[in-house]
N, CA, C and O of each residue as an XYZ file, in Angstrom:
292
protein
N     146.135    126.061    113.587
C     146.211    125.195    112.422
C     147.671    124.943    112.074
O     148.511    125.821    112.271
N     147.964    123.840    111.596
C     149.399    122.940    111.525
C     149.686    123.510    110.224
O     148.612    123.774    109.684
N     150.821    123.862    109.375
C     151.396    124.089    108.575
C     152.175    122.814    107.933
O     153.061    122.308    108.621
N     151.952    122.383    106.922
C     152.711    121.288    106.790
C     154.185    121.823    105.676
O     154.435    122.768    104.927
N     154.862    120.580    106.140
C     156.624    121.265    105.437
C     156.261    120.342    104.035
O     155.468    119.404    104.117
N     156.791    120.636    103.002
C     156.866    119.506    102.098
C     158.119    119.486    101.696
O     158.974    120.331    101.959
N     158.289    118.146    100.804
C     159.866    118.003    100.264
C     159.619    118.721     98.831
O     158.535    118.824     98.258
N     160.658    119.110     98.465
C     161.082    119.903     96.865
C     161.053    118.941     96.488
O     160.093    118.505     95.852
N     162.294    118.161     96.805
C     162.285    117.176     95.698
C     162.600    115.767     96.449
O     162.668    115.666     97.674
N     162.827    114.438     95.311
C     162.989    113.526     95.820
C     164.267    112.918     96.378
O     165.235    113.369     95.765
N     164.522    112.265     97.093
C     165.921    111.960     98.096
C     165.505    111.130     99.066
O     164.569    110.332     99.111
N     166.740    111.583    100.211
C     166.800    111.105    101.410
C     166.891    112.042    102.253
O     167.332    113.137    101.906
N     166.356    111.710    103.956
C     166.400    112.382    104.795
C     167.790    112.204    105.476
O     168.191    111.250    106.142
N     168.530    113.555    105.088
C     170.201    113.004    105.823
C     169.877    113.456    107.280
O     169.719    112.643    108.191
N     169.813    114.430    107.393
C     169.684    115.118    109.092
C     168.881    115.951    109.120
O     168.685    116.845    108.296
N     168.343    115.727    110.081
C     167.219    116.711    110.809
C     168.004    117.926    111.936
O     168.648    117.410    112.849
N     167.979    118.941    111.910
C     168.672    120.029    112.613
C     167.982    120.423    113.407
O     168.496    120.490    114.523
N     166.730    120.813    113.306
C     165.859    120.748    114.602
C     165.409    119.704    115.502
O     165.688    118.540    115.216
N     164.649    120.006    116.713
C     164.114    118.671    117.863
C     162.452    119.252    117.259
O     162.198    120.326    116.713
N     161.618    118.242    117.555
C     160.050    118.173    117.968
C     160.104    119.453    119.387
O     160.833    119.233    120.354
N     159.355    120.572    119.317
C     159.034    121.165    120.060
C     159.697    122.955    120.129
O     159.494    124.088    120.565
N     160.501    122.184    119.413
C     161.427    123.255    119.011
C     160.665    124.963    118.259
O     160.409    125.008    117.056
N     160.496    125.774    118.863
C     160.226    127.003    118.422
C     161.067    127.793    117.239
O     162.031    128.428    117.666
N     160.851    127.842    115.868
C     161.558    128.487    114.747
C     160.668    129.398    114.375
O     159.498    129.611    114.691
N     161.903    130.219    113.186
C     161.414    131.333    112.376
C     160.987    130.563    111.244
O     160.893    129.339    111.154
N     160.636    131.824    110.032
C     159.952    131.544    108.988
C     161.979    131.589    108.081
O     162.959    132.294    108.323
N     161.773    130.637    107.230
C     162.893    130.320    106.466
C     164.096    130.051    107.490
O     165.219    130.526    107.321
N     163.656    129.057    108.805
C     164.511    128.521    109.484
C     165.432    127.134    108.933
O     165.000    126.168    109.562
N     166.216    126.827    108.264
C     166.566    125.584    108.421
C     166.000    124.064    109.567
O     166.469    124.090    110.705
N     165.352    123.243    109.322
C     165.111    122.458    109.981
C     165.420    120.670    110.042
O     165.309    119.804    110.911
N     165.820    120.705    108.732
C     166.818    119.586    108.040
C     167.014    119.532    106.716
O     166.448    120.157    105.819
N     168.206    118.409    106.655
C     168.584    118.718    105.276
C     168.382    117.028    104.405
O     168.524    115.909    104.898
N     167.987    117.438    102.892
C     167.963    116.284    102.427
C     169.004    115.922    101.859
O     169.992    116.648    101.972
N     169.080    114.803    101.149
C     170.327    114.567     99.916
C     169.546    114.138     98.685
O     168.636    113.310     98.660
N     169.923    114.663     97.915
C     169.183    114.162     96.791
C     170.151    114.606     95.333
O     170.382    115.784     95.064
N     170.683    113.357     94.418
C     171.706    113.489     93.556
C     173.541    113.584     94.079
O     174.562    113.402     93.416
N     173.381    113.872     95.240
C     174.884    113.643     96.068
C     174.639    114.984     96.131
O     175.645    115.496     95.640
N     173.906    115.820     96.443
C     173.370    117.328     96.751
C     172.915    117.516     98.109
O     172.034    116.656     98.133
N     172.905    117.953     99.062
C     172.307    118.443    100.550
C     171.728    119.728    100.276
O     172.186    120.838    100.004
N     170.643    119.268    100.423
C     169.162    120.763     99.815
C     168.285    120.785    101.431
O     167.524    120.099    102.112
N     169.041    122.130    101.435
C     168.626    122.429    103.209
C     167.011    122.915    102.670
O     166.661    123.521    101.657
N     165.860    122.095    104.372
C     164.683    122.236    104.210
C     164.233    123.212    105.192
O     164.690    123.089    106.328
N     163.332    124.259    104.930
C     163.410    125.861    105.911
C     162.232    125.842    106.039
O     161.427    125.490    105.176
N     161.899    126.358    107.543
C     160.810    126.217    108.446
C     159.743    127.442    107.191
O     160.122    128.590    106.960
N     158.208    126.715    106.449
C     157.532    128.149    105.103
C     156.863    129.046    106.377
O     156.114    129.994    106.137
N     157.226    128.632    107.800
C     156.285    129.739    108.832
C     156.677    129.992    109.725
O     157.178    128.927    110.085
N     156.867    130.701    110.486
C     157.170    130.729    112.151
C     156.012    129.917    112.935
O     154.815    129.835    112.659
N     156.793    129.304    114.071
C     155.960    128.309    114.599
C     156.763    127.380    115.670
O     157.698    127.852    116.318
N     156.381    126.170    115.799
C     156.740    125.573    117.062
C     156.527    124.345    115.821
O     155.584    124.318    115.029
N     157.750    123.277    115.893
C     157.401    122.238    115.317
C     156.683    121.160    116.081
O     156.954    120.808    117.229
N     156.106    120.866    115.611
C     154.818    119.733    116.520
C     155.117    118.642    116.390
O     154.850    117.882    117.321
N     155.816    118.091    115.152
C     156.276    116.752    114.906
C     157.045    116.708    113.869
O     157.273    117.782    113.313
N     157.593    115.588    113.374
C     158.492    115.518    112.098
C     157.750    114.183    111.650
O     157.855    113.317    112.518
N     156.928    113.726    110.372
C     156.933    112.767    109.969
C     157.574    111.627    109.016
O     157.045    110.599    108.592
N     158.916    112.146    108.806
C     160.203    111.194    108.767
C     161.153    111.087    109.441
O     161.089    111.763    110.468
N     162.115    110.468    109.303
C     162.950    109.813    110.158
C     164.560    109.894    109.335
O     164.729    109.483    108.187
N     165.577    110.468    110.137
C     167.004    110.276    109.398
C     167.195    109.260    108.849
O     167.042    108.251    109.537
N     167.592    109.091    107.447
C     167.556    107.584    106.946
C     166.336    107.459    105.884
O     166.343    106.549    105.055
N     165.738    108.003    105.918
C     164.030    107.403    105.161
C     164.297    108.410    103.856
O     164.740    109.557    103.799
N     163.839    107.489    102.850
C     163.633    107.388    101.355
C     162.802    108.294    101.770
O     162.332    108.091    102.889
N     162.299    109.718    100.933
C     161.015    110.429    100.736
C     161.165    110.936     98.695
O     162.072    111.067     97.874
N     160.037    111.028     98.718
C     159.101    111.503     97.578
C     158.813    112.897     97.118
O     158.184    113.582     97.925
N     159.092    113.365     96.163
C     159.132    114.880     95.871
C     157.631    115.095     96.599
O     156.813    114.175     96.601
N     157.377    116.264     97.152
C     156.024    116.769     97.540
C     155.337    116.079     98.997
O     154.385    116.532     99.633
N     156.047    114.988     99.259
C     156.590    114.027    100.732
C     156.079    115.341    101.907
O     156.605    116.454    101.925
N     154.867    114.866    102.905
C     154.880    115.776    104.442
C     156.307    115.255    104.790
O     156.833    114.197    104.447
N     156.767    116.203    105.509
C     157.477    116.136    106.239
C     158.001    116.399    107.799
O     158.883    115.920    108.512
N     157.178    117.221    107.911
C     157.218    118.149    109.663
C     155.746    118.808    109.458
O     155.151    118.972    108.393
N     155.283    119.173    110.899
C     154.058    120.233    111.031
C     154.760    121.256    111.874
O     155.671    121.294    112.700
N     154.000    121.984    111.343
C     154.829    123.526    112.570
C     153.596    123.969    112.518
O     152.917    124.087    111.498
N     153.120    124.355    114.203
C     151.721    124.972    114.791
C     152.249    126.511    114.937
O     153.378    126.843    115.298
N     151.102    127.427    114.549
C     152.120    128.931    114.571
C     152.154    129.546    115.666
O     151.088    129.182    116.163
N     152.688    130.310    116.490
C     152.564    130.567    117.657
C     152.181    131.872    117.661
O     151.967    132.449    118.728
């Protein structure tokens, strides 16, 4: 079962630090947002293998926004 990431809060997606496939820990960094001229790093809530990211560097997101799935390994 997929774990989904959510956003804290609302912003932008500045960079993504991980790839799709990529194997992390639990409170891994996996990208960071901007939100207020702030970079609020987003951390893997599981150990797992990320399966996908459903935004994109650049993209407007929404407090509470999916953001990545991580499958647990």
């Amino acid at each position: 079962m997929a774990t989904r990431v959510k956003a804290d809060v609302a912003g932008t997606v500045w960079k993504i630090t991980a790839r799709a496939g990529a194997v992390v820990a639990a409170d891994e960094e996996i990208m960071i947002l901007e939100s207020m001229k702030m970079e609020i790093p987003v951390a893997a809530p599981a150990a797992g293998r990320i399966a996908r990211f459903l935004v994109a560097e650049g993209e407007t997101i929404a407090e509470g926004q999916d953001l990545a799935e991580i499958d647990a390994t």
